[in-house]
PDB file of the backbone (N, CA, C, O) and the ligand in Angstrom, with CONECT records:
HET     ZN  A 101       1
ATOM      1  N   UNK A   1       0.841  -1.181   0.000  1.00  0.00           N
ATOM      2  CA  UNK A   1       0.000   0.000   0.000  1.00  0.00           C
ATOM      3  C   UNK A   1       0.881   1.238   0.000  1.00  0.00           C
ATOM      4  O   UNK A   1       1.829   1.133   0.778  1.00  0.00           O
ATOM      5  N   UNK A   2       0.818   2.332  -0.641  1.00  0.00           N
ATOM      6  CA  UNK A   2       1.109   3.131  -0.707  1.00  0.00           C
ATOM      7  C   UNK A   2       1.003   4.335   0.133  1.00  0.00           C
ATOM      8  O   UNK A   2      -0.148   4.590   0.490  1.00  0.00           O
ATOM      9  N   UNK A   3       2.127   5.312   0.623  1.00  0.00           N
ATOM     10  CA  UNK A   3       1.696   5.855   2.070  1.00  0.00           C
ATOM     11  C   UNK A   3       1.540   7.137   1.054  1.00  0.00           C
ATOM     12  O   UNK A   3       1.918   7.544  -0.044  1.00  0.00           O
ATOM     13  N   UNK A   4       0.623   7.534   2.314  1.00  0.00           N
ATOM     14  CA  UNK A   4      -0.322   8.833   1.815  1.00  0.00           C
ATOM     15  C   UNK A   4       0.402   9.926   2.884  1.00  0.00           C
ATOM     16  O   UNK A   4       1.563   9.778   3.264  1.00  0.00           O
ATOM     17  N   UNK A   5      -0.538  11.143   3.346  1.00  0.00           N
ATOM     18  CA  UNK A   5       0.081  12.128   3.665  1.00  0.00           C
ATOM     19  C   UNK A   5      -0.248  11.715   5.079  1.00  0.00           C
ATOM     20  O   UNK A   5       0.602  11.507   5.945  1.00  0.00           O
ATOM     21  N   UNK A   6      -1.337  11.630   5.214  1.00  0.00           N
ATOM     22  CA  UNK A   6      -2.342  11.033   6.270  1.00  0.00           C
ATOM     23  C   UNK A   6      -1.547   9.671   7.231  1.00  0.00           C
ATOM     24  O   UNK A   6      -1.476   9.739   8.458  1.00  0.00           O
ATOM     25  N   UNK A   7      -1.084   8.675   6.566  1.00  0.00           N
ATOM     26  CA  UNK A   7      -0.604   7.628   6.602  1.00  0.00           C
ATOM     27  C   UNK A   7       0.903   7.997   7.373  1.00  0.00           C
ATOM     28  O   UNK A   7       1.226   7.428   8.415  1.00  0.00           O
ATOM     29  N   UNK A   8       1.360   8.541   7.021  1.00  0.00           N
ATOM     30  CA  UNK A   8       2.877   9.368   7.361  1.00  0.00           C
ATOM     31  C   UNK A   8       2.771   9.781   8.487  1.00  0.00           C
ATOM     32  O   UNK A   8       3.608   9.414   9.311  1.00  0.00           O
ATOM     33  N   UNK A   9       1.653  10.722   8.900  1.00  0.00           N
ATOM     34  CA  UNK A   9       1.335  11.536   9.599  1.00  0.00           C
ATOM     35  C   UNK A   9       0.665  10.657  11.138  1.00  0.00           C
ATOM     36  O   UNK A   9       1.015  10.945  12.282  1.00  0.00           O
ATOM     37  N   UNK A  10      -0.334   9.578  10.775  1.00  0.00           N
ATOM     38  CA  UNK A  10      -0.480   8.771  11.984  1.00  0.00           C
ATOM     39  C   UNK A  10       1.026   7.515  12.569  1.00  0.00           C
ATOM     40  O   UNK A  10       1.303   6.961  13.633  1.00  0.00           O
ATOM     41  N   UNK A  11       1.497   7.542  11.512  1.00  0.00           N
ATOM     42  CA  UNK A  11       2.908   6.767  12.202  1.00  0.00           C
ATOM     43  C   UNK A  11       4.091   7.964  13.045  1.00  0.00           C
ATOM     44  O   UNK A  11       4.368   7.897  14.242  1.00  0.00           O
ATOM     45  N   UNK A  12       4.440   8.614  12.437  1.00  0.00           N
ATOM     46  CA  UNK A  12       5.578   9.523  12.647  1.00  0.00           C
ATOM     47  C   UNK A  12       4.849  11.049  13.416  1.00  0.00           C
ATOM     48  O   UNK A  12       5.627  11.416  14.296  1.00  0.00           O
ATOM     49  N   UNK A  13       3.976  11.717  13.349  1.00  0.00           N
ATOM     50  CA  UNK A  13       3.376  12.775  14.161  1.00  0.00           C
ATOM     51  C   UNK A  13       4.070  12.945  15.256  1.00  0.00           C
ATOM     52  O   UNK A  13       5.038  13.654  15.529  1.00  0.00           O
ATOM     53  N   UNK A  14       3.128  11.823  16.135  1.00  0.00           N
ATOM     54  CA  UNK A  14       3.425  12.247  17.408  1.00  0.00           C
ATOM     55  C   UNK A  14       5.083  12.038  17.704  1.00  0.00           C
ATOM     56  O   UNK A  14       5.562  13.061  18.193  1.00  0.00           O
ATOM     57  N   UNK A  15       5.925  11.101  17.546  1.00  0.00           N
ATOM     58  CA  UNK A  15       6.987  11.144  17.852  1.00  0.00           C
ATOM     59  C   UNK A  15       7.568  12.369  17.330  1.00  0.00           C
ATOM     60  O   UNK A  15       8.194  12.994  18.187  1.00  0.00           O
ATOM     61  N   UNK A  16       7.548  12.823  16.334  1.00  0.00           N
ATOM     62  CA  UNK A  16       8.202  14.118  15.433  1.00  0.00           C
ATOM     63  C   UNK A  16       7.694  15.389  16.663  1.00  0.00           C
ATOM     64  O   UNK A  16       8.506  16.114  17.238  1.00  0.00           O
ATOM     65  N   UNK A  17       6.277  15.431  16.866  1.00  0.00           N
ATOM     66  CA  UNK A  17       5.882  16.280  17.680  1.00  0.00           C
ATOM     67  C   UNK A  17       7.068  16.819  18.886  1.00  0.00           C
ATOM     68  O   UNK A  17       7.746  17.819  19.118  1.00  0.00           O
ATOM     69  N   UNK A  18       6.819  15.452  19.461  1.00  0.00           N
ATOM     70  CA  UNK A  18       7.840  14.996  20.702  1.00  0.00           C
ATOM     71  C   UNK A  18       9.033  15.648  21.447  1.00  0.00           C
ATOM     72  O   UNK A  18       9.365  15.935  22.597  1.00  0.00           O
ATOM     73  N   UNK A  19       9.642  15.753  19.790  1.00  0.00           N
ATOM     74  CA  UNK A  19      11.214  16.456  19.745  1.00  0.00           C
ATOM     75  C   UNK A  19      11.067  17.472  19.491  1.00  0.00           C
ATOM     76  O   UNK A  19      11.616  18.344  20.165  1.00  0.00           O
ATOM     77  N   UNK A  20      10.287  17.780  18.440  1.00  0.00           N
ATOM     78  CA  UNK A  20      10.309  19.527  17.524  1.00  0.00           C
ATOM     79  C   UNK A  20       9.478  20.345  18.061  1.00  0.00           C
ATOM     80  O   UNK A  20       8.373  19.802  18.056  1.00  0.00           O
ATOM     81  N   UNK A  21       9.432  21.343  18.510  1.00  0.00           N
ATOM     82  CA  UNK A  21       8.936  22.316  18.852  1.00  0.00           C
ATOM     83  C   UNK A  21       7.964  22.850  17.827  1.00  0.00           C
ATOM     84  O   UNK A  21       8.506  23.169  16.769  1.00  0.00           O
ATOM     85  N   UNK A  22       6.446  23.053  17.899  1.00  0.00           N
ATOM     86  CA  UNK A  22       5.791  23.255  16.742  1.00  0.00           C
ATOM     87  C   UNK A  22       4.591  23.834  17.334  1.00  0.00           C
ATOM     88  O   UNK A  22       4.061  23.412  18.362  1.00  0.00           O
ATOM     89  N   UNK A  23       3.970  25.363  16.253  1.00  0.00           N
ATOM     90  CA  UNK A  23       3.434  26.192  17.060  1.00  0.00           C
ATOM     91  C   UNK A  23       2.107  25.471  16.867  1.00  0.00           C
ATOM     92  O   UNK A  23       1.968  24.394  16.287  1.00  0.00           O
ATOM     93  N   UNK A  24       0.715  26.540  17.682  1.00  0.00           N
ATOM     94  CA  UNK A  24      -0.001  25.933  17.723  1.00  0.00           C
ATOM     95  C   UNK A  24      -1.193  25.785  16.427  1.00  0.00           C
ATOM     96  O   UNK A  24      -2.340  25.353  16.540  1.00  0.00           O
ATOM     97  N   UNK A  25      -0.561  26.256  15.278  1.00  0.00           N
ATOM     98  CA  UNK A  25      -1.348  26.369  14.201  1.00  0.00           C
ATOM     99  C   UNK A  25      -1.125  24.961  13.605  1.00  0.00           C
ATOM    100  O   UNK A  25      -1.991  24.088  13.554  1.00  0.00           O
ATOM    101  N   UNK A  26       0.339  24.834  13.093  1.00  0.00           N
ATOM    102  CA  UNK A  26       1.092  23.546  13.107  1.00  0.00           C
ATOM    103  C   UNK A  26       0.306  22.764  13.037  1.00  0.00           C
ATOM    104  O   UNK A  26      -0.462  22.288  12.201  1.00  0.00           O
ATOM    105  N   UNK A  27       0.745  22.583  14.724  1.00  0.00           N
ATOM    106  CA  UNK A  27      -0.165  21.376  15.504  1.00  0.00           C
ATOM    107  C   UNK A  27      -1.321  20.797  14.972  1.00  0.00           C
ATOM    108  O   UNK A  27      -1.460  19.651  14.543  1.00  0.00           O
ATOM    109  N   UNK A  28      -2.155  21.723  15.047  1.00  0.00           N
ATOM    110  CA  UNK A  28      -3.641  21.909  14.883  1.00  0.00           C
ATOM    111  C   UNK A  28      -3.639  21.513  13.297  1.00  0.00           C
ATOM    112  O   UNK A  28      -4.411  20.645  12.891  1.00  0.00           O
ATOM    113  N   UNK A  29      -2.929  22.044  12.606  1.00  0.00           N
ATOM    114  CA  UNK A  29      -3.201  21.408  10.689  1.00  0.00           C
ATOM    115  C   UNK A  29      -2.498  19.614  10.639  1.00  0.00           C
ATOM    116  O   UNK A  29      -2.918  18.743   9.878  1.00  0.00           O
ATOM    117  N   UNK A  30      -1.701  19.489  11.358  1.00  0.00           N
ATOM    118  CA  UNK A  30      -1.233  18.206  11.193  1.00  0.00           C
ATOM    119  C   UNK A  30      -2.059  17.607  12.070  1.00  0.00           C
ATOM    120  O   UNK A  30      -1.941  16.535  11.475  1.00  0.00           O
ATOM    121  N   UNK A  31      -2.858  17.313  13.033  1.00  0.00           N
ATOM    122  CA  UNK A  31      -3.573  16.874  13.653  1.00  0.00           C
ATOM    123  C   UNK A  31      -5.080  16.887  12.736  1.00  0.00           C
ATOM    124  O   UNK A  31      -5.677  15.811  12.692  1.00  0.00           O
ATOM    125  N   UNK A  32      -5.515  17.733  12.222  1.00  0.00           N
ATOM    126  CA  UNK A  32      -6.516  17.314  11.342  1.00  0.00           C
ATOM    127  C   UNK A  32      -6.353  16.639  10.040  1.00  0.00           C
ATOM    128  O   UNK A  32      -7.367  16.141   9.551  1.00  0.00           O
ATOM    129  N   UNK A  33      -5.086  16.531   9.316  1.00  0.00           N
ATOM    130  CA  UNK A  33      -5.302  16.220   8.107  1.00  0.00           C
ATOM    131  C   UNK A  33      -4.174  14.444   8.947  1.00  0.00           C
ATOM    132  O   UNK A  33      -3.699  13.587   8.202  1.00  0.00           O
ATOM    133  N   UNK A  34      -4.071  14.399  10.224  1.00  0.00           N
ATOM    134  CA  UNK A  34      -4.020  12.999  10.271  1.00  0.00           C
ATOM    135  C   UNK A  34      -5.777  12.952  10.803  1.00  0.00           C
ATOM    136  O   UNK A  34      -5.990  13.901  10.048  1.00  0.00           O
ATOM    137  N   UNK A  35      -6.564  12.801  11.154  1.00  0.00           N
ATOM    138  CA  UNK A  35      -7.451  12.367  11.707  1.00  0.00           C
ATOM    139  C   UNK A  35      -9.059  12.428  10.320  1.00  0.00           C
ATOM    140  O   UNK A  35     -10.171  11.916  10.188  1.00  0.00           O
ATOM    141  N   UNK A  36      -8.452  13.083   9.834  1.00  0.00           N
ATOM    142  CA  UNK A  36      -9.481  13.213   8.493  1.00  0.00           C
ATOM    143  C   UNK A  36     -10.203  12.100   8.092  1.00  0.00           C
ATOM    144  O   UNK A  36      -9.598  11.061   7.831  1.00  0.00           O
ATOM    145  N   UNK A  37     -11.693  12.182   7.986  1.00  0.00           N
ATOM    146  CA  UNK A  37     -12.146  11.180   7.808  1.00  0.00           C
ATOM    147  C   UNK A  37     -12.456   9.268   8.550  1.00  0.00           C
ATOM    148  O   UNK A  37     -13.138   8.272   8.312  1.00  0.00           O
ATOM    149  N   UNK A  38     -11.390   9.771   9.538  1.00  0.00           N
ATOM    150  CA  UNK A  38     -11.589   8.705  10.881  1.00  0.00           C
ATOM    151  C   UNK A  38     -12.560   8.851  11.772  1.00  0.00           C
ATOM    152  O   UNK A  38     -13.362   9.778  11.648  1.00  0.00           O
ATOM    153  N   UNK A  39     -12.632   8.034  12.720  1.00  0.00           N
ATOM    154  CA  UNK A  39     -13.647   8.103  13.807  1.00  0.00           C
ATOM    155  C   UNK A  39     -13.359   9.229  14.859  1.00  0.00           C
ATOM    156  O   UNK A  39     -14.165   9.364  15.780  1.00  0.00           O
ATOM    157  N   UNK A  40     -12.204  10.091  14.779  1.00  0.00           N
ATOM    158  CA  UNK A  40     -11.760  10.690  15.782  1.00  0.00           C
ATOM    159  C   UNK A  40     -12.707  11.961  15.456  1.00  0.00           C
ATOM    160  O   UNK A  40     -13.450  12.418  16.325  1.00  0.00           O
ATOM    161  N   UNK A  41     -12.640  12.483  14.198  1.00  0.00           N
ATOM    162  CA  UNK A  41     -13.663  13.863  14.249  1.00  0.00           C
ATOM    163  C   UNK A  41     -15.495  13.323  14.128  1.00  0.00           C
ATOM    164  O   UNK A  41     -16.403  14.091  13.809  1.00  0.00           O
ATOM    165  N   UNK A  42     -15.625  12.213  14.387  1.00  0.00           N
ATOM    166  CA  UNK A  42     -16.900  12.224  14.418  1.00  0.00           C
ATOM    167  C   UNK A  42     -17.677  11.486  12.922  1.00  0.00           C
ATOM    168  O   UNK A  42     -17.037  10.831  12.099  1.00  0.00           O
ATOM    169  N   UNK A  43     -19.039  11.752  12.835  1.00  0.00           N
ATOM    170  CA  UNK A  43     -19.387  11.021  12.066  1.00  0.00           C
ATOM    171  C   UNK A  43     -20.954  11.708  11.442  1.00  0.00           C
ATOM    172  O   UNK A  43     -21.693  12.478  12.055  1.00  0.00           O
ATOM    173  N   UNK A  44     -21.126  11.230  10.245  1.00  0.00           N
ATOM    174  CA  UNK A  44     -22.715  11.598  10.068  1.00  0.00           C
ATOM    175  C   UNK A  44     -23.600  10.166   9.133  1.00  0.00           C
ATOM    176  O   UNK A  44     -23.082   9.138   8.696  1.00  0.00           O
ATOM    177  N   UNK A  45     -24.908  10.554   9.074  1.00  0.00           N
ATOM    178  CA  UNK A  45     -25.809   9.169   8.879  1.00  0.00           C
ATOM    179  C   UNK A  45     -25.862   9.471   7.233  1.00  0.00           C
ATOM    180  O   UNK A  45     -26.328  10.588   7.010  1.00  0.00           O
ATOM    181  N   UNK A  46     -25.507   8.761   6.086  1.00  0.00           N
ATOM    182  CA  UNK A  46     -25.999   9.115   5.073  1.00  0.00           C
ATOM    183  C   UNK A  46     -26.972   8.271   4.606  1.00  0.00           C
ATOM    184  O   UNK A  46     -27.179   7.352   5.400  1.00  0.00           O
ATOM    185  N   UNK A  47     -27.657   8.235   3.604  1.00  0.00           N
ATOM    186  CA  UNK A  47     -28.447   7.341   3.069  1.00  0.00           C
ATOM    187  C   UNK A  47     -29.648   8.292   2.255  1.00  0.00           C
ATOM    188  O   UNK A  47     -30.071   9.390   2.617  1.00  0.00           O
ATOM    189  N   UNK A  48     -30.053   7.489   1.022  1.00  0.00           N
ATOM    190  CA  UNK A  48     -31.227   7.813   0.242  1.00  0.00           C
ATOM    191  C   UNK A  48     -32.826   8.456   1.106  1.00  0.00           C
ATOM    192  O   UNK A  48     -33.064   8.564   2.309  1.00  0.00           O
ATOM    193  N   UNK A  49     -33.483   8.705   0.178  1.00  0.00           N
ATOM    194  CA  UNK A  49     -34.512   9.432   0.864  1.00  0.00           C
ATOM    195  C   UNK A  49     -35.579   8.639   1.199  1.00  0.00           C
ATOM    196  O   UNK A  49     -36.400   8.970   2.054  1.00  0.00           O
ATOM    197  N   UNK A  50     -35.639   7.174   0.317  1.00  0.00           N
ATOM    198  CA  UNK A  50     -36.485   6.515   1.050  1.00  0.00           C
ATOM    199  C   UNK A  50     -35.859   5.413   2.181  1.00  0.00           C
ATOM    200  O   UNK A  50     -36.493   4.571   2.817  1.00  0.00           O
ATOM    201  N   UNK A  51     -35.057   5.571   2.201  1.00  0.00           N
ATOM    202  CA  UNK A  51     -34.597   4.806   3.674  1.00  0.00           C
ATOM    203  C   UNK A  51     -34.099   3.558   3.209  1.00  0.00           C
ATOM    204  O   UNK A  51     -33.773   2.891   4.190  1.00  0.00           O
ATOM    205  N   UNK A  52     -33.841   2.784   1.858  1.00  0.00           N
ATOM    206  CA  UNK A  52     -33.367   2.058   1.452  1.00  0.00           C
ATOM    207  C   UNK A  52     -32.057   1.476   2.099  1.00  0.00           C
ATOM    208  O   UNK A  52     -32.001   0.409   2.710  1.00  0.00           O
ATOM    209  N   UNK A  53     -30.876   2.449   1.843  1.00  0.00           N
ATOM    210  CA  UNK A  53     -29.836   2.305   1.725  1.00  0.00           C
ATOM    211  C   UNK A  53     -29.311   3.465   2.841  1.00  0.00           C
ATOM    212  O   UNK A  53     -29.648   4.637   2.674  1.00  0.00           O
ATOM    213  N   UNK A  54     -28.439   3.058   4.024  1.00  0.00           N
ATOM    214  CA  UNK A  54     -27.932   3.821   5.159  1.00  0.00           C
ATOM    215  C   UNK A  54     -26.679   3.543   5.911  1.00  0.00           C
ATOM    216  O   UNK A  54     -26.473   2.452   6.444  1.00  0.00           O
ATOM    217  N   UNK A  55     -25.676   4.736   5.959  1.00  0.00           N
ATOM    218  CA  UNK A  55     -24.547   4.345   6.578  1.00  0.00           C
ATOM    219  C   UNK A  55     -24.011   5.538   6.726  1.00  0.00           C
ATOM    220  O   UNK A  55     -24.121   6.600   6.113  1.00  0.00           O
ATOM    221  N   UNK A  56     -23.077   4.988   8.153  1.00  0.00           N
ATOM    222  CA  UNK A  56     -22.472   6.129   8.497  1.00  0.00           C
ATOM    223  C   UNK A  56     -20.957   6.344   7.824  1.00  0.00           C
ATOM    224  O   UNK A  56     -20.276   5.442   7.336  1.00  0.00           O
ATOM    225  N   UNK A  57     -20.712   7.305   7.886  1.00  0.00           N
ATOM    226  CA  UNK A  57     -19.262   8.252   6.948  1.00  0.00           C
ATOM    227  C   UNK A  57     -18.736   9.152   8.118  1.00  0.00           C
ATOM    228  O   UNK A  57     -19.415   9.988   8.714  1.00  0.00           O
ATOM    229  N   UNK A  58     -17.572   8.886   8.325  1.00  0.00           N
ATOM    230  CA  UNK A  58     -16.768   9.601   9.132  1.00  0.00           C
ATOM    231  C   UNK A  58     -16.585  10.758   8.559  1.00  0.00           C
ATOM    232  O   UNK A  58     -16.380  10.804   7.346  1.00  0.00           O
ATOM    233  N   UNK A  59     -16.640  12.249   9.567  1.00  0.00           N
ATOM    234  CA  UNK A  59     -16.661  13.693   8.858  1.00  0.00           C
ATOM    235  C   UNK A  59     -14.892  13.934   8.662  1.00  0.00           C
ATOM    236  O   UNK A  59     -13.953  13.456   9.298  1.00  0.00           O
ATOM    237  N   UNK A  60     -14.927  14.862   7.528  1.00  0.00           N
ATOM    238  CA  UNK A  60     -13.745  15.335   6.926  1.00  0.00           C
ATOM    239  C   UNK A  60     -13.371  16.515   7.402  1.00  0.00           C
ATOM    240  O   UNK A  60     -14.205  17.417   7.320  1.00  0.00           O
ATOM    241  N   UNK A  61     -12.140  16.796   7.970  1.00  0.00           N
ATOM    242  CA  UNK A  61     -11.162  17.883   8.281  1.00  0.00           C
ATOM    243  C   UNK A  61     -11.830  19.010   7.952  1.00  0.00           C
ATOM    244  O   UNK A  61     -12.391  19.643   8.846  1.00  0.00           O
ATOM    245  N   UNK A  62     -11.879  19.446   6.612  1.00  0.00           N
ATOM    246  CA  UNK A  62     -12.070  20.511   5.611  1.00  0.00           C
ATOM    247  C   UNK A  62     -10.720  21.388   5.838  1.00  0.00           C
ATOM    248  O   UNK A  62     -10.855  22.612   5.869  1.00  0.00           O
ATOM    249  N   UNK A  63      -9.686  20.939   5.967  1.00  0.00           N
ATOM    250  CA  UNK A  63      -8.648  22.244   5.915  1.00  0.00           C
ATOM    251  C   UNK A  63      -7.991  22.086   4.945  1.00  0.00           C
ATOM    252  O   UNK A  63      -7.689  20.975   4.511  1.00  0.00           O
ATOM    253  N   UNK A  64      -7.474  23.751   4.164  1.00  0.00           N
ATOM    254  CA  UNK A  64      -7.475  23.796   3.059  1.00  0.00           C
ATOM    255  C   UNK A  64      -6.159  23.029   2.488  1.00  0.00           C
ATOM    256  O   UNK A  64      -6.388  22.892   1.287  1.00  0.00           O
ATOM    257  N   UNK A  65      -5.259  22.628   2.698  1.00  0.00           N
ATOM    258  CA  UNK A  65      -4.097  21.901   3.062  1.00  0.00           C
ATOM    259  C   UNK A  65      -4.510  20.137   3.024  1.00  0.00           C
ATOM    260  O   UNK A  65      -3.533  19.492   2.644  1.00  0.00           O
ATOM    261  N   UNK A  66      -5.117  19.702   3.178  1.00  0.00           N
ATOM    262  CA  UNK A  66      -5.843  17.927   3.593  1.00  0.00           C
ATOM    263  C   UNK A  66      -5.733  17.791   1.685  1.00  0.00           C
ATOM    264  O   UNK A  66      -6.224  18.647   0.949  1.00  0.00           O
ATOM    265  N   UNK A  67      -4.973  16.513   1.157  1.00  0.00           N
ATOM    266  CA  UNK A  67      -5.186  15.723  -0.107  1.00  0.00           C
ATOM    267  C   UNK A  67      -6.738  15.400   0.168  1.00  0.00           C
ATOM    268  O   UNK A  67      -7.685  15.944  -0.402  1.00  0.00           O
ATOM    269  N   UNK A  68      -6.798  14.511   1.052  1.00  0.00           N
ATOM    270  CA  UNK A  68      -8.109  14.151   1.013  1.00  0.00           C
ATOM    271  C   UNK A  68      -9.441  14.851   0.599  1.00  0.00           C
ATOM    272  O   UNK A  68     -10.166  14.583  -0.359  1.00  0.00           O
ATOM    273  N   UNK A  69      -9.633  16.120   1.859  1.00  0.00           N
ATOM    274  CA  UNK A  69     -10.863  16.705   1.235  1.00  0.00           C
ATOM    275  C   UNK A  69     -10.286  17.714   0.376  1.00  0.00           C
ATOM    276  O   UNK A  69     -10.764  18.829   0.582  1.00  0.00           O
ATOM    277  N   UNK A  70      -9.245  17.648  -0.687  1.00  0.00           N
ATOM    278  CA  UNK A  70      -9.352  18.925  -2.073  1.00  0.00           C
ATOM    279  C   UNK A  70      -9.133  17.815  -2.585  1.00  0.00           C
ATOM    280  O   UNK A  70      -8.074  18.148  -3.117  1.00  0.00           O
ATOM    281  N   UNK A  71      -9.291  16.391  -2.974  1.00  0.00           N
ATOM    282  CA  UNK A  71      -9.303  15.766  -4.199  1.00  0.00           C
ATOM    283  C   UNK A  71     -10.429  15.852  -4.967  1.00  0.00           C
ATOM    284  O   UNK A  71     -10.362  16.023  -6.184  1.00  0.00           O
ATOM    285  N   UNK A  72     -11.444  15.751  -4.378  1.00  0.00           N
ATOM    286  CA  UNK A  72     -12.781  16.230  -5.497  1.00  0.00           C
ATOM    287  C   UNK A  72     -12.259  17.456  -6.148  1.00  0.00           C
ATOM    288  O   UNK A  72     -11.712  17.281  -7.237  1.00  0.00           O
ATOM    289  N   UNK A  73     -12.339  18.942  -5.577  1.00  0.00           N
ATOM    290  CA  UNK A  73     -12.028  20.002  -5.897  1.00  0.00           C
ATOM    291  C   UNK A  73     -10.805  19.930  -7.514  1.00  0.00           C
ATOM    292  O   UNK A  73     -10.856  20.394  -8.653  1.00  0.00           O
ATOM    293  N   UNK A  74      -9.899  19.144  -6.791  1.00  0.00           N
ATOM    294  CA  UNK A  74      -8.983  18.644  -7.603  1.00  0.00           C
ATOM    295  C   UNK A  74      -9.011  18.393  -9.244  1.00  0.00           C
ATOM    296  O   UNK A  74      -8.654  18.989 -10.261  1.00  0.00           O
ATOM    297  N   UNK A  75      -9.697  17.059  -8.853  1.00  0.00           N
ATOM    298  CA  UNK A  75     -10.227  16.585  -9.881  1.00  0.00           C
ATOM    299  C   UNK A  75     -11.096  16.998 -11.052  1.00  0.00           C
ATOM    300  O   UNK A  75     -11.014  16.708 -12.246  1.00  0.00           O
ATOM    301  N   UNK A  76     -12.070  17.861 -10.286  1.00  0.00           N
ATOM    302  CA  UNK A  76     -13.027  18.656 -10.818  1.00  0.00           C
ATOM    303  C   UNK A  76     -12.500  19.941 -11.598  1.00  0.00           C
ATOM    304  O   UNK A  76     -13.074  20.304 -12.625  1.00  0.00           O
ATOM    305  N   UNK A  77     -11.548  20.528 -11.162  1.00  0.00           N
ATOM    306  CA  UNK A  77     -10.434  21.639 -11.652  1.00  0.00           C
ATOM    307  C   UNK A  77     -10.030  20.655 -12.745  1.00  0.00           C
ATOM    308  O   UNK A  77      -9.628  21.313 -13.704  1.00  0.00           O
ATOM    309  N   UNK A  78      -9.983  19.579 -12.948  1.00  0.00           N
ATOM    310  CA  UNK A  78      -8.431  18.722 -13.757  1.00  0.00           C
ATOM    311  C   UNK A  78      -9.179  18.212 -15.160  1.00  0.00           C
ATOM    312  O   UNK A  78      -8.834  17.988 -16.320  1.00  0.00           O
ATOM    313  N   UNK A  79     -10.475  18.158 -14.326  1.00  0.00           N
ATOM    314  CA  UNK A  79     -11.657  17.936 -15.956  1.00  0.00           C
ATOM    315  C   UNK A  79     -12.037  19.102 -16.350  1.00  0.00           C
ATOM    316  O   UNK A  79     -12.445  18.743 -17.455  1.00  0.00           O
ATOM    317  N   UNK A  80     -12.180  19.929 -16.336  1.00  0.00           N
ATOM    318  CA  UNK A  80     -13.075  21.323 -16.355  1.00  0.00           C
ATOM    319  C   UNK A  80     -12.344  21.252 -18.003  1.00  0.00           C
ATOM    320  O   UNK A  80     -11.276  20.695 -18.260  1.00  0.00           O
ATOM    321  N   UNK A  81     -13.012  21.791 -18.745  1.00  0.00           N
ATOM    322  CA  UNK A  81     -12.953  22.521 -20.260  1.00  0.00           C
ATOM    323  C   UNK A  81     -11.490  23.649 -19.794  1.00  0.00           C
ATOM    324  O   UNK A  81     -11.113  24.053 -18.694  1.00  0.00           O
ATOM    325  N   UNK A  82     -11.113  23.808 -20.786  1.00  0.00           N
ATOM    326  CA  UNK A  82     -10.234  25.327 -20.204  1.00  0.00           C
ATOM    327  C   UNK A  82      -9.650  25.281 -21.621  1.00  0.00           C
ATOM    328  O   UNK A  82      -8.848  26.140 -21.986  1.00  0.00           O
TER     329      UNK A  82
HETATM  330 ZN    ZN A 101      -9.394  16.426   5.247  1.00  0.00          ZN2+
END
């Protein structure tokens, strides 16, 4: 499997933290774009309108910095006409 940013970030973080001195903005951006989409920020119910089909999806970071939540954005920029 291939390591992601995310992936990097839940192995090595906290030890890196540990040693390096890092302010509290830092902190706070590497701590969300490791926890993105995990159980740690929480969660919401999705599913169709007639009740068919239902499941929960762990909520996304949204910081502007996260691969994760700008890959749509991404992508969508990468098809666009131009
Ligand atoms: Zn994110």
């Amino acid at each position: 499997m291939a390591a992601t940013v995310q992936s990097i970030l839940q192995e090595y973080f906290e030890p890196f933290a540990a040693k390096h001195p890092l302010s509290l903005e830092q902190r706070l951006a590497a701590e969300r774009l490791r926890d993105c989409r995990t159980p740690a920020l929480g969660g919401h119910v999705v599913g169709c309108p007639e009740g068919h089909v239902r499941t929960v999806c762990c909520n996304s970071c949204r910081h502007r910095n996260c691969p994760l939540c700008s890959a749509f954005a991404r992508e969508k920029w990468l098809a666009a006409d131009r």
